[in-house]
C-alpha positions in Angstrom: 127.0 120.4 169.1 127.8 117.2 171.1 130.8 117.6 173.3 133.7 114.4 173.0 136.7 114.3 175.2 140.1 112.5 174.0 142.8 111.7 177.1 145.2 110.4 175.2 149.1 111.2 174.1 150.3 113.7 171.1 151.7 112.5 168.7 153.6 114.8 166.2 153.4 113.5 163.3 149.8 113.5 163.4 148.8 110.4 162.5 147.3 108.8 165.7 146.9 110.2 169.5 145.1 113.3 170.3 145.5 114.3 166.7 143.9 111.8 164.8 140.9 112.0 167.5 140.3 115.1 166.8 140.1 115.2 163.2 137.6 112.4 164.0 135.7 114.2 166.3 135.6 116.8 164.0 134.4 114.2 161.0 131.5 113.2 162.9 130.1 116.7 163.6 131.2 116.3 167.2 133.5 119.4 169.2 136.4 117.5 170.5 138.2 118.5 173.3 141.2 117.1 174.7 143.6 116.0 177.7 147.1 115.4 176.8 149.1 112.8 178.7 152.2 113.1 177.1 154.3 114.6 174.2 155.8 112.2 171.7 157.9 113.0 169.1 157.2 110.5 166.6 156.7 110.6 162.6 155.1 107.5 160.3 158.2 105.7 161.2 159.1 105.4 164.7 158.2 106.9 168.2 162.1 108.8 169.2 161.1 110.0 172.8 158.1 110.8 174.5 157.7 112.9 177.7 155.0 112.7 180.3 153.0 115.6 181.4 152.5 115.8 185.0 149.3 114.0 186.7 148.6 117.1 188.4 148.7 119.3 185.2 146.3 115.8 183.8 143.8 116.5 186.5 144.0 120.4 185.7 142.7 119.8 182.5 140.2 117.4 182.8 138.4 120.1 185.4 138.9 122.8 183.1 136.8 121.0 180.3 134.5 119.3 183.1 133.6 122.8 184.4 132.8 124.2 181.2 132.2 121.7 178.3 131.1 118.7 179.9 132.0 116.0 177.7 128.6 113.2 176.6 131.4 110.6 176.2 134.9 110.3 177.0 137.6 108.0 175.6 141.3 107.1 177.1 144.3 106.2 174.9 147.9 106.5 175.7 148.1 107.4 179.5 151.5 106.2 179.7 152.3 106.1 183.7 151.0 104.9 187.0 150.5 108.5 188.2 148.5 109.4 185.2 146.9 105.9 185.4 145.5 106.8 188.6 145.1 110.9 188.6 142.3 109.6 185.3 140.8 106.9 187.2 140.2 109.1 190.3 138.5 112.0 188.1 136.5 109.8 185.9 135.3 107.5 189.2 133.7 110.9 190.2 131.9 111.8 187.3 130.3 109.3 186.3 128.2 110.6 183.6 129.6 110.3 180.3 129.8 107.1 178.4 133.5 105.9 178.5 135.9 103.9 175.9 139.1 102.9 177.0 141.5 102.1 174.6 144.4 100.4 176.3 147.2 102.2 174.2 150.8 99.5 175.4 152.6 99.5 172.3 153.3 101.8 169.2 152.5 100.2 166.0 156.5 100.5 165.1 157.1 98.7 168.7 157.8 101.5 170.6 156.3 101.2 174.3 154.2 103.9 175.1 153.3 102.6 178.6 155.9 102.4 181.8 156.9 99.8 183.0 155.1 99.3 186.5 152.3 101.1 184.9 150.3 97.8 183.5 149.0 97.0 186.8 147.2 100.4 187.7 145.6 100.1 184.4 144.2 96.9 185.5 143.6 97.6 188.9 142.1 101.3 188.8 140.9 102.0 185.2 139.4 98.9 183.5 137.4 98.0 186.5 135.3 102.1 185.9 132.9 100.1 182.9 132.1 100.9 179.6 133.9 99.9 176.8 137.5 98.4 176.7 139.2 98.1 172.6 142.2 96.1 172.7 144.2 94.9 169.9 145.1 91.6 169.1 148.8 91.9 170.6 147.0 93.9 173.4 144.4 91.0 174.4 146.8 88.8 174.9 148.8 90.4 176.6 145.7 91.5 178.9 144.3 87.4 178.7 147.2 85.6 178.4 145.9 84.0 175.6 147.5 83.1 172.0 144.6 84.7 169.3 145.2 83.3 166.0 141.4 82.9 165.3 137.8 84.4 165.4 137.1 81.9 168.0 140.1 83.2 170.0 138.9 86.4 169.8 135.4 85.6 170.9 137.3 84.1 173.8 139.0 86.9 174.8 136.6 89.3 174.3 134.3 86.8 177.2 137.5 86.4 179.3 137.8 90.3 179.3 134.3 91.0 180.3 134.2 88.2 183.1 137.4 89.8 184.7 136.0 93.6 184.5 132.7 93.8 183.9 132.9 96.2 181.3 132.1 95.5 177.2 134.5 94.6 175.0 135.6 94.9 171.6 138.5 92.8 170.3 140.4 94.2 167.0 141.5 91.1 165.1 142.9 93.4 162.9 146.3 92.2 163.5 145.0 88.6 162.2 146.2 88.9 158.7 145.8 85.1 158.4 141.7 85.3 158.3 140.5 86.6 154.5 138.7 89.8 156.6 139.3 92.1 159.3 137.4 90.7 162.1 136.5 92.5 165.4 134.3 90.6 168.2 132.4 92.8 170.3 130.3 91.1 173.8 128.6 93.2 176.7 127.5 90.5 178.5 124.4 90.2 176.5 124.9 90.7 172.9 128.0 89.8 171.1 129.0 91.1 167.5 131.3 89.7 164.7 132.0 92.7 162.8 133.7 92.1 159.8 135.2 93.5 156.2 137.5 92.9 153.6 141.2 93.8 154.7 142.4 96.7 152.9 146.1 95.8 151.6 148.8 98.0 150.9 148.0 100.3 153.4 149.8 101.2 156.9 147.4 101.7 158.9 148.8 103.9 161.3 146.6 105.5 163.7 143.9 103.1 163.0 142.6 101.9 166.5 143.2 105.5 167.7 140.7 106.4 165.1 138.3 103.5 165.4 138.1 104.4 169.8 137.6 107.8 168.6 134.9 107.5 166.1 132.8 105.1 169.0 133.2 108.1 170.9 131.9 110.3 168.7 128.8 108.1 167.8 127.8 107.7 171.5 128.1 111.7 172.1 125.5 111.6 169.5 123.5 109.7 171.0 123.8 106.3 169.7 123.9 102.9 171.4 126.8 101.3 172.4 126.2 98.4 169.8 125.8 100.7 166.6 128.2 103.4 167.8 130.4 100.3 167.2 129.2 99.1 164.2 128.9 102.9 162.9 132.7 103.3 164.1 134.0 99.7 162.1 132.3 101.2 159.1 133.9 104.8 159.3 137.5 103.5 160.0 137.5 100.9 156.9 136.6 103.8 154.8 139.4 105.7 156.4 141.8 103.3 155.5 139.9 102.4 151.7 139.8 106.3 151.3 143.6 106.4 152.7 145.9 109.7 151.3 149.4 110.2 150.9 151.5 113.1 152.8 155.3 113.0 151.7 155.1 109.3 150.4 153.4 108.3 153.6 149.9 106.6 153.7 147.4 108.5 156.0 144.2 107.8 157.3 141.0 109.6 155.8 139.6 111.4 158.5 136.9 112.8 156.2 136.4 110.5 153.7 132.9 110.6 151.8 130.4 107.9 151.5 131.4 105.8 147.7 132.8 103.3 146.5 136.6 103.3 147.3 139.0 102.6 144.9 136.7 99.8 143.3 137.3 97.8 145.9 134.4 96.2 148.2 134.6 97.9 151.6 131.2 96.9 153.4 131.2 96.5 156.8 129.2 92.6 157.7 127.7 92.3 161.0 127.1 88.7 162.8 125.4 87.4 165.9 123.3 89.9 166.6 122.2 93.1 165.7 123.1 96.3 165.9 120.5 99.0 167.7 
């Protein structure tokens, strides 16, 4: 089996974090393994505390899966302080093998900040600049741009402004953008640039989403895919998540395992613009 590697936070109620990457990995007939930044105690509702494991015990586990089940592609979520920040940058700057996503995990979907404060800038300085793929968020790009995104256009624009700054690819989630009649992601590598779109899937909270979405990309790429349609695979697996959607104690939950049909009569395919996926 492929080998995938999650660095990301735990999140109790196991919705999103290290959980929800797994059951992804799992999905996708990829072994997950994982590197826990933090604990959270958090449910559907809210994030109530979260507490940081140390960046030694960080680096710890990233050698114990390097040494023994060396990962083909490696994502980042929640690393939530500078210490972490830069303990994950170091590591990954010297093994440089796998593909990488970094999912730039600020703020909890409730509001909650899941990243220190004094932490933003050795994100920016030490772990964007390492390449691959960077998966921001609406509220995340423009808080990494500057920029106000109430469009496609604007997310194009982000998604350029991103890569010109650094030099990685870059997929924008205009999830966020209930304004548009679709859920529209941009994706741009410097070459090729993506609208990937599909119907917005209402009356569903979609927690855990973009953890899921970074995750499946991941999983696609330790199979062997291209960057390009490891993305478009990924936009396709977490609409049917959230079509395909469950319900734990009166809570929505993402399908990690959904199966390929038709969900709930309602029209879930994935479009693809500007370019082509290979």
């Amino acid at each position: 089996m492929p080998i995938a590697l999650t660095v990301a936070g735990s999140d109790s109620g196991g919705g999103a974090g290290i959980q929800a990457d797994l059951k992804t990995f799992a999905s996708l007939g990829v072994h997950g393994t994982s590197v826990i930044t933090c604990v959270t105690a958090q449910n559907p509702r809210r994030v109530s505390a979260v507490e940081p494991c140390s960046a030694r015990m960080v680096r710890d586990q990233l050698e114990a899966v390097f040494d023994e089940l060396p990962p083909r592609a490696v994502k980042t979520g929640m690393l939530y302080s500078a210490p972490v920040i830069r303990a994950v940058a170091a590591f990954l700057a010297s093994h440089r093998g796998p593909a990488l996503v970094m999912d730039p995990v600020l703020v909890s979907t409730s509001g909650a900040p899941l990243l220190k404060p004094g932490a933003l800038e050795s994100l920016l300085r030490e772990l964007l600049p390492l390449g691959g793929l960077l998966t921001p968020n609406r509220d995340e790009a423009e808080l990494l741009t500057g920029l106000r995104l109430r469009s496609a256009q604007g997310l194009r624009d982000a998604a350029r402004a991103l890569h010109d700054r650094f030099g990685c690819a870059v997929l924008v989630k205009g999830g966020h953008l209930r304004r548009l009649p679709e859920a529209v992601d941009v994706f741009f590598d410097g070459r090729q640039e993506l609208f990937l779109s599909a119907p917005f899937v209402r009356g569903v909270r979609t927690h855990g989403a973009g953890c899921s979405y970074s995750a499946a990309i991941v999983g696609y790429l330790a199979r062997g895919l291209s960057l390009a349609r490891a993305v478009c695979r990924a936009k396709e697996y977490v609409t049917q998540a959230i079509a395909q959607s469950c319900v734990a104690a009166g809570h929505p939950v993402l399908n990690s395992f959904w199966t390929p049909k038709a969900a709930r009569g309602r029209d879930t395919s994935v479009g693809r613009r500007r370019g082509r996926c290979r």
